[in-house]
N, C-alpha and C positions, 0 to 999 in steps of 0.2 A: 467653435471649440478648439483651446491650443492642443497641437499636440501634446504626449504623454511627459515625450522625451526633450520637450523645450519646458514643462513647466519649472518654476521655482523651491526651494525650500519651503517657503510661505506659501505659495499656491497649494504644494502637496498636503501640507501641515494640515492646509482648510476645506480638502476635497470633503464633500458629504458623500455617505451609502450609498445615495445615485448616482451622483458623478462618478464615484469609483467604479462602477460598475456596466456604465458606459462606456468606458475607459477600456475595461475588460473584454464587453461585446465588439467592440470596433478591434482591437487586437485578435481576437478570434474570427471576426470577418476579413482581417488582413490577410490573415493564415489561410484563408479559403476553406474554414473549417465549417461544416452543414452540422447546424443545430440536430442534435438526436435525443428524443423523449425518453426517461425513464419507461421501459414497460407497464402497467400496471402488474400489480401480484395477482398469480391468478390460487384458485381455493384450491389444494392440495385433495384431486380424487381417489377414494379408496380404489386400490386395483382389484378386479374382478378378482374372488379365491377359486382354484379349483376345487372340483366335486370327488376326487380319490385322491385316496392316501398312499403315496408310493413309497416304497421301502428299500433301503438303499443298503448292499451287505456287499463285498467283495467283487465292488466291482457290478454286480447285478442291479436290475430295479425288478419288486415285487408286489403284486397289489396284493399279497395272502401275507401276511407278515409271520406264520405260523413256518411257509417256505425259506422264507426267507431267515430263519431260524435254524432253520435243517441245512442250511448252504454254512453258515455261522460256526454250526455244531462241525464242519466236516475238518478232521486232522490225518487225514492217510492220502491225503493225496500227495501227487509225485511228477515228476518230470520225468521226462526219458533223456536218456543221454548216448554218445557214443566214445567208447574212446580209440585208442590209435588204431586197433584191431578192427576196426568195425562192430565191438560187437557192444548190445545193449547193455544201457545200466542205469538204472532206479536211481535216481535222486530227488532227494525231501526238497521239496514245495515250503520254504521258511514261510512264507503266507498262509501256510497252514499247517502251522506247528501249535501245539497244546500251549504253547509261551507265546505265543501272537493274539493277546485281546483285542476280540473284533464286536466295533462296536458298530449295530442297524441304526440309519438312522432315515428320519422320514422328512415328506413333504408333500406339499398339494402342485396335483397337475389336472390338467383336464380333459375327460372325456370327448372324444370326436363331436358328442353332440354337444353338449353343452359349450365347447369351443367353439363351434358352430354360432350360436349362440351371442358372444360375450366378444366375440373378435376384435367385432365394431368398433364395440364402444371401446375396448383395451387403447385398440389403434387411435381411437379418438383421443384417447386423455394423453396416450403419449408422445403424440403427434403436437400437442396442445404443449405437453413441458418440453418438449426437445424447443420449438419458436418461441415459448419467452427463453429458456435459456440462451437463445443466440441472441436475442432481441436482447438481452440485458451482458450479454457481453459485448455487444455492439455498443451500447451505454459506458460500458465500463471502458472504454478502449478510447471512448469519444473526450471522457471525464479527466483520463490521464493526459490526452494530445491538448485538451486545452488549459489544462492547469499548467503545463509546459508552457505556454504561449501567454500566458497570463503569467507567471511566477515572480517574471521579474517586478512587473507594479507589485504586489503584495512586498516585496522586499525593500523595493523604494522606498513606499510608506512604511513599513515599520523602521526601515532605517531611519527614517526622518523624524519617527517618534521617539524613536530609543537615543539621538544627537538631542534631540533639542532636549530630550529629561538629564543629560549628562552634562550638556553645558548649564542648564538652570540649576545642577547640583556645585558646578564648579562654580558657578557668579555665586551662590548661597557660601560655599565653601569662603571664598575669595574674600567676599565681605566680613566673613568674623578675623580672615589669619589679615588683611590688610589694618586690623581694629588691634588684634595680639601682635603685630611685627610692628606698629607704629609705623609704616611707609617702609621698613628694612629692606632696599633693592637685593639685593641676595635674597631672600626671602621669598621677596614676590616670586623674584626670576626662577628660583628652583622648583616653586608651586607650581608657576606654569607649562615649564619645561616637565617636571614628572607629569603632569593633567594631561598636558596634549602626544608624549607620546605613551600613555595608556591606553588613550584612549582609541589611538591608532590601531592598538598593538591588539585591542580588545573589541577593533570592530563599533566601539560606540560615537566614533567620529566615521564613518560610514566608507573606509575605505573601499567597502566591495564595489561603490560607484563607478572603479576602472572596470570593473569586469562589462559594462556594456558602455563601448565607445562611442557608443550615438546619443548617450546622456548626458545631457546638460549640466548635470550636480556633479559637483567632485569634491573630493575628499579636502578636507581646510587644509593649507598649508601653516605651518607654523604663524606668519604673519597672518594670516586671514582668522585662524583661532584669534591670535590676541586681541584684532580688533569687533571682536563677539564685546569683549567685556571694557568696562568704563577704566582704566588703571590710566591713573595720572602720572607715572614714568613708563607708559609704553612705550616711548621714541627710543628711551634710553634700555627698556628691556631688549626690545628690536633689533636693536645695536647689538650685543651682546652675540 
C-alpha cells in the first residue's frame, strides 16, 4: 500500500470506503493512538425515594410540617445589638418581617433504617453512572485526537472532489464560449485567466494542499491549469 502522502490526484479520486479507511486506521496507528470502545448505554436506574417528608422553613428542616408553620408564622423576632456605649438595643430580624414571604418547602430524605436499607443498592447505581460517564468521556477525548490525525485525508479527498467538479464545469464552460468566441484568443485568454484564479481564490483548485508539506498534490499553477484542458492556442495563451 502507497503511502497517503505520495498518492495521486487520480489515485485519490478512485480510493473506495475501505481503502479510505485503512488510510485512516494506519494514521491513527502512526499517532500511537489505542483504539477505545464506545461504552455501552447502560438503562437509567430509578434512585431509591426517601420514606419522610422534610420540611424546609427558615433555615430549619421539620418532619411535623404543622411546626414548621409556627417557625413561618413567627414576625417579633430580633437581634441584639450594641452601640458605642455598651449598652443594649433591639433590632428587627428583616427575615422576619410581616413583608418577608416565606415560603415551606419539602422533600424526601431517609430514615436511618430504611437508609440502612437502600445504601447498597444507591451506591451501586451511582457507582455504575459515575464509570460509564468516565468511560464515555474517555471515548469522546479518543474521537476528537483521532479525527485530528485523520482530518487531513478527509480534506484531501474532498478537495480532490470539489477540483475535479470545477475543472469538469470550466472544460463544459470552455466548450460552449470556444463555439460563441469562434477561437477569439482574448477571449479564451480572459476565460481562463478569471477560471483559474477563482478558483484559487475560492479554494476550488485546492490550494490548502500547501498547508501539509509532505503532500505530494499541490495547487495547479497557472501552466499546469491550462494544460487540464484541450485549447488549440495554448502555446500562444501561455505566452501571454
Amino acid at each position: 500500500m502507497r503511502d497517503f502522502n505520495d498518492l495521486s490526484r487520480e489515485e485519490v479520486s478512485s480510493l473506495t470506503e475501505d481503502q479510505i479507511q485503512v488510510y485512516k486506521d494506519y494514521a491513527i496507528a502512526s499517532a500511537g493512538l489505542i483504539p477505545v470502545k464506545r461504552p455501552k448505554d447502560i438503562v437509567a436506574q430509578p434512585r431509591p425515594e426517601g420514606d419522610m417528608t422534610v420540611y424546609h422553613c427558615r433555615g430549619l428542616l421539620f418532619t411535623d410540617q404543622k411546626e414548621a408553620q409556627v417557625v413561618a408564622n413567627l414576625h417579633s423576632v430580633v437581634t441584639k445589638q450594641y452601640n458605642n456605649n455598651s449598652l443594649k438595643v433591639v433590632a428587627r430580624d428583616e427575615k422576619y418581617s410581616e413583608e418577608n414571604n416565606v415560603v415551606i418547602t419539602s422533600e424526601k430524605m431517609f430514615s436511618n433504617k430504611v437508609y440502612n436499607e437502600v445504601s447498597v443498592e444507591a451506591a451501586t447505581i451511582a457507582q455504575a453512572e459515575k464509570t460509564y460517564k468516565e468511560h464515555l468521556s474517555e471515548y469522546d477525548r479518543y474521537i476528537i485526537t483521532r479525527n485530528d490525525e485523520t482530518i487531513f485525508i478527509n480534506q484531501i479527498i474532498t478537495g480532490v472532489a470539489n477540483e475535479s467538479y470545477y475543472i469538469a464545469s470550466c472544460r463544459e464552460r470552455y466548450s460552449e464560449l470556444s463555439k460563441l468566441s469562434e477561437g477569439n484568443k482574448d477571449i479564451i485568454d480572459n476565460f481562463f485567466r478569471a477560471a483559474y484564479k477563482k478558483g484559487i481564490v475560492e479554494d476550488k483548485l485546492s490550494s490548502f494542499y500547501e498547508e501539509y508539506s509532505t503532500y505530494s498534490i499541490k495547487a495547479y499553477t497557472y501552466e499546469e491549469f491550462l494544460n487540464l484542458f484541450d485549447v488549440v492556442l495554448i502555446e500562444e495563451v501561455k505566452g501571454k
